[in-house]
N, C-alpha and C positions, 0 to 999 in steps of 0.2 A: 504494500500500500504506500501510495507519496505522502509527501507529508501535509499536502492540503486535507486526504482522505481521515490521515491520523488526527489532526484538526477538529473535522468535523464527527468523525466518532468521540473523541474528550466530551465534543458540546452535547452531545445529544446523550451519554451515560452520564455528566454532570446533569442535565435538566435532568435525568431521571431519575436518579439520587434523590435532589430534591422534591421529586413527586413520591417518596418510597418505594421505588424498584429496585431493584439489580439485574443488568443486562445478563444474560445467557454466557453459560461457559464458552459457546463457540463463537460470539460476535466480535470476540477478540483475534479470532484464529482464519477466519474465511479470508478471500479472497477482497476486493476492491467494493464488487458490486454487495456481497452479504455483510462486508464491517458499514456499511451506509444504510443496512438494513436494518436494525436490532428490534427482534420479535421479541414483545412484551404484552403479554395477555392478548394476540391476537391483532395487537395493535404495530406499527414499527415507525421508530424514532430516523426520521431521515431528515436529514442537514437541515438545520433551523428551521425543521417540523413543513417544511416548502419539496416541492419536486427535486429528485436529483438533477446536476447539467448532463446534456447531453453529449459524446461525449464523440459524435459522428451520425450525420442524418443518414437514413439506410433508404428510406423511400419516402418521396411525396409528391402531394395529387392537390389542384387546385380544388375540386368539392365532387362530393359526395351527396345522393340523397336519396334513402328507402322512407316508406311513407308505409304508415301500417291501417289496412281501412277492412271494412266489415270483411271483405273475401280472403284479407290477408293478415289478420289482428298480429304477428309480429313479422318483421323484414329485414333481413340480416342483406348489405352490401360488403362485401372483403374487398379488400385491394389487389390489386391484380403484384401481387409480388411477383418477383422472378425465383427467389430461394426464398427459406423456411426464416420466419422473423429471428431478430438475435435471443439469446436467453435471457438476455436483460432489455428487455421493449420497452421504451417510453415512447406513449402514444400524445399526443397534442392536436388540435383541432379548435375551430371557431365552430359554436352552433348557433343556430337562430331559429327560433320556433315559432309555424306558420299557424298552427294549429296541434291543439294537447287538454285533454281534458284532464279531469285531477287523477283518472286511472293511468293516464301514458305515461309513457316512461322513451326515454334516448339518450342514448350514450355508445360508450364503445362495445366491441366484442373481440376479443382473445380467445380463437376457437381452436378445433381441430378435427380430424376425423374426413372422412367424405363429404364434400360442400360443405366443412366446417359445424357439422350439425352435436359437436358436442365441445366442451370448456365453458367460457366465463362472458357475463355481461355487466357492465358498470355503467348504470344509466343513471340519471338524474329522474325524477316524477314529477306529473304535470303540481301533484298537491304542492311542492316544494321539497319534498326529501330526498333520498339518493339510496340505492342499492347494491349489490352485488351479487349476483346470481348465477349459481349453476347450472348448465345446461346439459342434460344428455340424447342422444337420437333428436335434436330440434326440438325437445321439452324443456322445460324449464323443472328441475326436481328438488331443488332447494336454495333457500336464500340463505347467503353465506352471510350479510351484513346489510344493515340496514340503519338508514337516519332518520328520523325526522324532520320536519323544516323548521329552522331556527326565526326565532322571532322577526329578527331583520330578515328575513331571505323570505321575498314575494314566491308566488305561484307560478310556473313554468308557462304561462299566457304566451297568445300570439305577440309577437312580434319580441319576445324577448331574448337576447343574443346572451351568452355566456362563452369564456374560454374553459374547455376541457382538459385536465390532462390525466395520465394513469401509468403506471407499472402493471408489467405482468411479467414475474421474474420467476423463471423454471429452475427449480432445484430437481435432482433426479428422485424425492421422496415427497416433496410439494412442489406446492405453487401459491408465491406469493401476490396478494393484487392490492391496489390504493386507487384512491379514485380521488383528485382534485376539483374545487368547483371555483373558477375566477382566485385561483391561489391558493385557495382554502381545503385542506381537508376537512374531507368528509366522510371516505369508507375506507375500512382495511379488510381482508380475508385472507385466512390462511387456510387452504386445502389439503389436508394430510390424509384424507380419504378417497382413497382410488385415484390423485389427481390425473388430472388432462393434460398432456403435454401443449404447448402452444405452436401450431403450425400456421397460423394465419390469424390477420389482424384485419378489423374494419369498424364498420358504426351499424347502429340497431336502432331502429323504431320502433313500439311495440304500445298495447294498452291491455287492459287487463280482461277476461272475458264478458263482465257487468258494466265497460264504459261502451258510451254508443259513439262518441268524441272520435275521429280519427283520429292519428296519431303525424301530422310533416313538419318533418324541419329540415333545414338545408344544413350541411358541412363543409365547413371550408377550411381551407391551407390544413389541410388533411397532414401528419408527419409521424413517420416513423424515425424512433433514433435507440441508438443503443446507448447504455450509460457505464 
């Protein structure tokens, strides 16, 4: 690890000192990408609690946009990668929401499998809050983490633009994921059951089966980078 990374591990096991944790035997010992990571309760302490830098852009795409409406209630677009994302994917994106009822839900997706019909969703909700969901066979089987909407944080309404960003970091026994909202976290999940390798990245539209609301929003300066 350089010594910017050795840096920024001090700060982030001193904040948590001070919250009464103690980092994990091994986030002393990993590599560049896991000492940036330090898993605590499900939670992980990365550099001034902010997204990692990226540390080389691997792919990007001016915009992106699945729309999820009564025939198609979720819509997964990927990006047309040429190879398999890095281990360590930091995703970023602009959205802007055309239409989202308080069931919708959009954000990214870190998939796998055939048409990517299984791994991970990290979407924001039209009520205001934010998720992260497992997917298997193009189901959705369990919600790994979940937010509420915080006082100051309005309703995902039309015409509302937000910056996205996320991890989705592959260990070969999980998968680690964070979900940003305009700088801010919001979700964490760690998948230590049966996780999903990640072979492909994109964005999701989706609503839940009792909103009648379609679900559009457009994506822009789409970016894949590794960290």
């Amino acid at each position: 690890m350089d010594r910017r990374g050795t840096v920024h591990l001090a700060k982030a096991q001193a904040a948590g000192r001070r919250a009464g944790w103690r980092p994990p035997p091994w986030a002393a010992r990993g590599g560049a990408a896991l000492a940036l990571a330090t898993a605590v309760a499900g939670a992980f302490a990365w550099a001034d609690d902010g997204p990692p830098d990226p540390a080389g852009t691997v792919f990007a795409v001016d915009g992106l946009r699945p729309a999820a409406d009564a025939e198609a209630p979720d819509r997964l677009t990927l990006a047309p990668l040429t190879a398999p994302p890095p281990r360590t994917s930091l995703l970023s994106v602009r959205m802007r929401v055309h239409e989202m009822g308080e069931g919708g839900r959009a954000g990214f997706s870190c998939r796998s499998g055939p048409g990517g019909r299984d791994g991970y969703d990290l979407s924001v909700r039209g009520d205001g809050g934010a998720e992260i969901v497992k997917v298997s066979g193009g189901t959705r089987v369990s919600r790994l983490a979940a937010a509420g909407r915080e006082p100051e944080r309005r309703p995902y309404g039309p015409g509302r633009a937000v910056a996205l960003t996320a991890v989705c970091l592959t260990e070969p026994r999980r998968t680690l994921l964070t979900l940003w909202v305009d700088g801010e976290r919001v979700a964490d999940a760690v998948d230590d059951a049966s996780p999903f390798p990640v072979t492909a990245v994109g964005v999701t539209a989706g609503r839940s089966p009792d909103e009648k609301t379609p679900t559009r929003a457009d994506f822009r300066d789409f970016r894949l980078s590794r960290f």
